[in-house]
N, C-alpha and C positions, 0 to 999 in steps of 0.2 A: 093857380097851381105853381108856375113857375117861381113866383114870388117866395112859395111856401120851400120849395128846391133851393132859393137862394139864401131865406134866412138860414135853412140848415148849413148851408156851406159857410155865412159867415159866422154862424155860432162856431161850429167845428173848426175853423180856422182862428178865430179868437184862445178857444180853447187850447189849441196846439201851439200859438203864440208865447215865447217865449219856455216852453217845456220842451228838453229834450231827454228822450230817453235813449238805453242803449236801445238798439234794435236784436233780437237772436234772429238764429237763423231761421225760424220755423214763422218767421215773418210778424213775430208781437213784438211789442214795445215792452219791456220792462218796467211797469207803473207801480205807484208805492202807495199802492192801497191790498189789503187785505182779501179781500171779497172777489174783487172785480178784477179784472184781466185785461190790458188794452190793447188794443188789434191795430194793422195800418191795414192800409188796401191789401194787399200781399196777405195778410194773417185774413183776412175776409175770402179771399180768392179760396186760400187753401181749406175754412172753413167747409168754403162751397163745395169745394172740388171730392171732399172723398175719400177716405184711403179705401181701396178697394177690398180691404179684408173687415172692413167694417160693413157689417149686413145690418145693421141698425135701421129705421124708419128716423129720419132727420127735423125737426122740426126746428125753425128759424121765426122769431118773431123780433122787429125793429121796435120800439120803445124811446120815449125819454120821461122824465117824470114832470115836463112841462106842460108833457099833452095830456090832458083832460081823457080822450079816450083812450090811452095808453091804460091810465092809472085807473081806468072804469072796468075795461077789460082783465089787467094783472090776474085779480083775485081765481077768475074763469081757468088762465093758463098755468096757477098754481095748483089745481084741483086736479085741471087733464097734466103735469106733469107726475104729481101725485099719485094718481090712476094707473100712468103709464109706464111710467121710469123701472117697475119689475116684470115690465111685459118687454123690453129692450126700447123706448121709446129715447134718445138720444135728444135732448129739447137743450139749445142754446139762444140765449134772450140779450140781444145788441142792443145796449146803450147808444142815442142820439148824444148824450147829456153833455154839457161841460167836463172835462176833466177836472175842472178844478168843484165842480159839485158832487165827487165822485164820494166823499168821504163826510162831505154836508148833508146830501139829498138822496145820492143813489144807493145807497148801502143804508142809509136807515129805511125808504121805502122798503127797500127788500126784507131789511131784519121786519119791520110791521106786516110783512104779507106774507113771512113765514115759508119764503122765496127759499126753494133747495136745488134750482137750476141750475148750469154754468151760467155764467153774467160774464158778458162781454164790454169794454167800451170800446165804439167804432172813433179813433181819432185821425181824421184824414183832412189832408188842406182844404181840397173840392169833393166837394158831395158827388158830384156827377157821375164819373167814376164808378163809385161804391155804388151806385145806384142804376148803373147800366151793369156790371157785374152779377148784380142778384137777377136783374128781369130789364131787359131792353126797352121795355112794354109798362117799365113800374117811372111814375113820375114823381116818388117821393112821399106820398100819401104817406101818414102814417094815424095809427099802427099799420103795420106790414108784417102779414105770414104766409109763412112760406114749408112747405109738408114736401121734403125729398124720400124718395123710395130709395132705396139700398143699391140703387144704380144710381141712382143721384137725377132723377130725372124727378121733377117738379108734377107732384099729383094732387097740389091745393094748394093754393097760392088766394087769398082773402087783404084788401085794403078796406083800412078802417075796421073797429070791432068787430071782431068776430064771436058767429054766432057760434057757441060750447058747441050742441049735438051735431052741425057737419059736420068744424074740424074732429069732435069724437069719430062720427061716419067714418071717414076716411083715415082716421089713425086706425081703427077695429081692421079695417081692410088692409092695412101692412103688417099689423099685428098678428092676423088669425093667417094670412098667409093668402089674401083671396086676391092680391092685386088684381 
């Protein structure tokens, strides 16, 4: 496992190698692709964090298109954002990926899977960080989902593919009002 923590920090740091962007204040990087969005730690944090007039149900899924079960699971998480996105369901999907495969691999993935999410790329030196940020408790695994309730308090949290009718379970249960 820790092995699997470390290839991500030196992919991620490869990636960031030699790219700089501006940063804005709202903690993203200004990235020059189309689609996709690039986040630092800081744009993750406040991902996480909430603006408190958002009563949304949050959904967070880690992804790259190198993992196998990323790209097994996608097609699941385009159906339940499809599902949910007019019931308020707020679903943002974190790129692992290369920056520099962002406009190779990760945006055509997406265009094939008929992807209408926000699409993030997490570009940070150390993984470590970003990875105790989301869940002290999370060692990296991925895929990684993560279901915040409109307080921001973590009500499904799933490593490795996930199975459709929980994470449905428990979005119905933010949705219909039953937390």
């Amino acid at each position: 496992m820790r092995a699997f923590i470390i290839f991500i920090g030196l992919a991620l740091a490869c990636s960031f190698a030699g790219v700089a962007a501006p940063t804005q204040s709202n903690g993203a990087r200004a990235a020059d692709t189309s689609n996709v969005r690039e986040i630092d730690l800081e744009g993750l944090k406040k991902l996480i964090q909430r603006d408190p007039k958002d009563t949304r149900p949050l959904l967070i899924n880690f992804w790259a298109t190198w993992c196998d079960q990323c790209r097994e699971e996608f097609p699941d998480l385009v159906k339940i954002d499809a599902d949910y996105r007019a019931k308020g369901l707020n679903f943002v999907a974190v790129s692992l990926d290369e920056i520099g495969d962002v406009k190779t691999k990760v945006e055509p993935f997406l265009k094939e899977m008929k992807a209408r999410m926000s699409v993030v790329l997490l570009n940070v030196k150390d993984a470590e960080p970003a990875i105790h940020t989301v869940d002290p408790n999370w060692q990296g695994d991925m895929p990684a989902t993560f279901l915040y309730d409109k307080d921001g308090k973590v009500v499904f949290k799933h490593f490795g593919r996930i199975n459709p009718d929980e994470l449905r379970g428990a979005i119905d249960k933010l949705v219909s009002g039953k937390e």
